[in-house]
N, C-alpha and C positions, 0 to 999 in steps of 0.2 A: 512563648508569646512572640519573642522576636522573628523566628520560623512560620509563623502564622501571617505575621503584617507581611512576610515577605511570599508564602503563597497567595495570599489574598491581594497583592499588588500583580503579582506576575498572569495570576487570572484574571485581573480586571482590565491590564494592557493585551492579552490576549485577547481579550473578548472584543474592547474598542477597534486592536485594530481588526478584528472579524468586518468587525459593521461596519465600518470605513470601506473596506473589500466589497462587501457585499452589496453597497449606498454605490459604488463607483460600478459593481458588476450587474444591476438590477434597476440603477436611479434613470435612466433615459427609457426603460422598455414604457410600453404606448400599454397604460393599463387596463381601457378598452378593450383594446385587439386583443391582449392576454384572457379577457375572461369571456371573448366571444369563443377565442380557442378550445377553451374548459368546455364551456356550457355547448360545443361542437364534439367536443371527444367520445369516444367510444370507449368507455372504463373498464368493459369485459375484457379487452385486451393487457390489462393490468394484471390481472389473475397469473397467466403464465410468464408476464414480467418479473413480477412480486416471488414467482416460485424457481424461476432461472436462477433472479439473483440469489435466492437462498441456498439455492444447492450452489451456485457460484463460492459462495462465503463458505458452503461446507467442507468443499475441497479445498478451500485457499487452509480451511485450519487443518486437514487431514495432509497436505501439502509441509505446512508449518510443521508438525510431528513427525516428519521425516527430519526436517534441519535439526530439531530441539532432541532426536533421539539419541546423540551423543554426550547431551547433559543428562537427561532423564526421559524417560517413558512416560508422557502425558497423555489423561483422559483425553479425549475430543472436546466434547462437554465441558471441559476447564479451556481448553484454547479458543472457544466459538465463542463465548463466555465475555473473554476478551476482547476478542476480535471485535464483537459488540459495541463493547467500551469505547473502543478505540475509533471505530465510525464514527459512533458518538459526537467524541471528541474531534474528530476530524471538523464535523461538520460547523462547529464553532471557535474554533480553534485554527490560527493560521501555518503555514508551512508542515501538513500533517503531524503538530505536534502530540495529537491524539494517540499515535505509535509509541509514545514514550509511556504513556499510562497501559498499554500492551501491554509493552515489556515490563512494567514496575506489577500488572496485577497477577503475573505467571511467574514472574520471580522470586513474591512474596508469599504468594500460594504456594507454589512447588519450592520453596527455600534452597531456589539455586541462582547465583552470582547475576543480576540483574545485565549488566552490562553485556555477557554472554549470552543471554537471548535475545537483547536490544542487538546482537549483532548479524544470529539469525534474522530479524526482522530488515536491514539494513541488504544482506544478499536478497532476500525475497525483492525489496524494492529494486533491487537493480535488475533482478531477472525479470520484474513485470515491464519498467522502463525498456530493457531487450525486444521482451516481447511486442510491445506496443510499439516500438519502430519497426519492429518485422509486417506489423500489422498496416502501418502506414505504406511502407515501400512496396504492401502488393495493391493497398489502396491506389498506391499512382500509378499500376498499373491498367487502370479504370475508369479514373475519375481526374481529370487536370487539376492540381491545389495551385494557389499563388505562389510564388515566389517566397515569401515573408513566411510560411509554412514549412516549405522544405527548406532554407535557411535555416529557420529554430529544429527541426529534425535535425539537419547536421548538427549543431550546437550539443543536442541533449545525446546524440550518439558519441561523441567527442566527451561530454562529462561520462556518460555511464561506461566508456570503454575506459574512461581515464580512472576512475576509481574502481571498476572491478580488475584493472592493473593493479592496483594499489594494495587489492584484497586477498591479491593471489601471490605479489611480496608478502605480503606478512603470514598468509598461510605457508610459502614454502622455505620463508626465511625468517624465521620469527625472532631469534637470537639475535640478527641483523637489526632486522627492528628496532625491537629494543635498546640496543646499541645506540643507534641513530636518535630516539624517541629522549632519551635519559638527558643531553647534555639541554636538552627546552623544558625539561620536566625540574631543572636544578636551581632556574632561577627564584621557583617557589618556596614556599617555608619548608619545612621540611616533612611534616604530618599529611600538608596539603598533596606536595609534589607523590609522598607514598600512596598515598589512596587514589591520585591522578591514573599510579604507576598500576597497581594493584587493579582497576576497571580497566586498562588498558587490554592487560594481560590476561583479563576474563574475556574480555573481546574477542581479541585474537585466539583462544581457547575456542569460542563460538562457531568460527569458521576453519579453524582446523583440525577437527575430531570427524567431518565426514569423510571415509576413505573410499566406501563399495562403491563399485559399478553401480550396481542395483539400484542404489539408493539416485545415484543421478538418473538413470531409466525412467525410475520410479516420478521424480521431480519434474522432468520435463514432461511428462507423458499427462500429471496433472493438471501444472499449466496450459497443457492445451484443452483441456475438458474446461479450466475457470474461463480462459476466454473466449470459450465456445458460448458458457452460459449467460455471459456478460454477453455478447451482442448481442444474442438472441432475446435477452432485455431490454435491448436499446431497438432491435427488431421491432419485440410487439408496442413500445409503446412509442415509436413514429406511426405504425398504420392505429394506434388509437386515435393521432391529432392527426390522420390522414396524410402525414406527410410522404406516403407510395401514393401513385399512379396507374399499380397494378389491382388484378385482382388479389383480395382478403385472403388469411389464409386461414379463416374460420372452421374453409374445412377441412383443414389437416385436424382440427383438432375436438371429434365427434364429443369427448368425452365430457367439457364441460358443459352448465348449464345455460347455455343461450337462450 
């Protein structure tokens, strides 16, 4: 019972502060102009939006079963599954806490150390944060951003290089680690501080069991197909709200029904 009041507070602050987020990201748009936008759009171009991002999401979990294949061989089907979930949750949920219900529904399905896959999902986000600065710095190669832009780009390349430093001490120093990790983990009780200790060391398990070549080949050769398919979703659905200048590219694409 006591477990209960306490997930059912942590989702009900979770949720508030959603709408809060959302009142501060949504509360000044001009609601006219938003549904002259709508009732302007061209929604056929949603089709191959809507089919981008799904193959986008299929790769990211065929992507995800490369990291997860040194704990266990998972279905697709069980990590898409998830993957689901976890948008989900995103989408209501602040600081993609939705990632954490990932990890907990592949952990408890395939009954392997939760924390150990929440560590794969942890690499994944830093290599997509990589990739989407890579994405920016060819953007400026094209398009002039402000100031206040490429400021927060430095910033977020500064944390992502500062923690996948972090990730790659404890991949290749793990004993060190630990070492270091034990004398913060001692001011706890004792039950507490073990089970602290014990998910630590699933973590670090998570990220250091990929060895092959292959398997990074494999990895990054993905990532470039997901965010091929993600813009190309963010493609079709600016020329739906006309936001190109150019000609449509309807007809590259004979095959749907126009």
């Amino acid at each position: 019972m006591k477990n209960l009041g306490k997930t059912r507070l942590k989702v009900t602050v979770g949720l508030v502060v959603s709408l809060v987020f959302l009142y501060l990201a949504f509360g000044k748009i001009d609601v006219a102009l938003m549904k002259r936008a709508f009732l302007e759009a061209d929604f056929r171009y949603f089709i191959p939006a809507g089919l981008a991002t799904l193959i986008g999401h299929w790769l990211r979990c065929v992507r995800w079963r490369i990291f997860l294949k040194s704990l266990k061989e998972i279905r697709i089907a069980t990590l898409f599954s998830a993957t689901m979930i976890a948008y989900m949750g995103n989408t209501f949920l602040p600081a993609h806490l939705g990632e954490v219900f990932r990890a907990n529904v592949v952990g408890n399905r395939e009954k392997i150390p939760t924390s150990a896959v929440f560590a794969t999902i942890v690499i994944e986000r830093i290599l997509d944060m990589l990739s989407l600065l890579l994405i920016m710095v060819l953007a400026l190669l094209v398009h002039p951003f402000p100031q206040i832009v490429i400021r927060g780009g430095y910033v977020m390349f500064a944390g992502t290089s500062g923690l996948l430093a972090f990730l790659v001490f404890l991949k290749l120093q793990t004993q060190t680690a630990v070492v270091v990790i034990r004398p913060f983990l001692s001011v706890l009780p004792q039950t507490r501080s073990q089970r602290l200790e014990d998910m630590i060391l699933a973590f670090i398990e998570g990220i250091s069991k990929m060895d092959r070549k292959r398997d990074y080949v494999l990895i990054l050769f993905h990532t470039a197909l997901i965010w091929f398919c993600y813009l190309a979703a963010f493609y079709f659905v600016f020329y739906s709200f006309n936001l190109f200048k150019t000609a449509t590219p309807i007809s590259c694409l004979p095959w749907l029904p126009w």
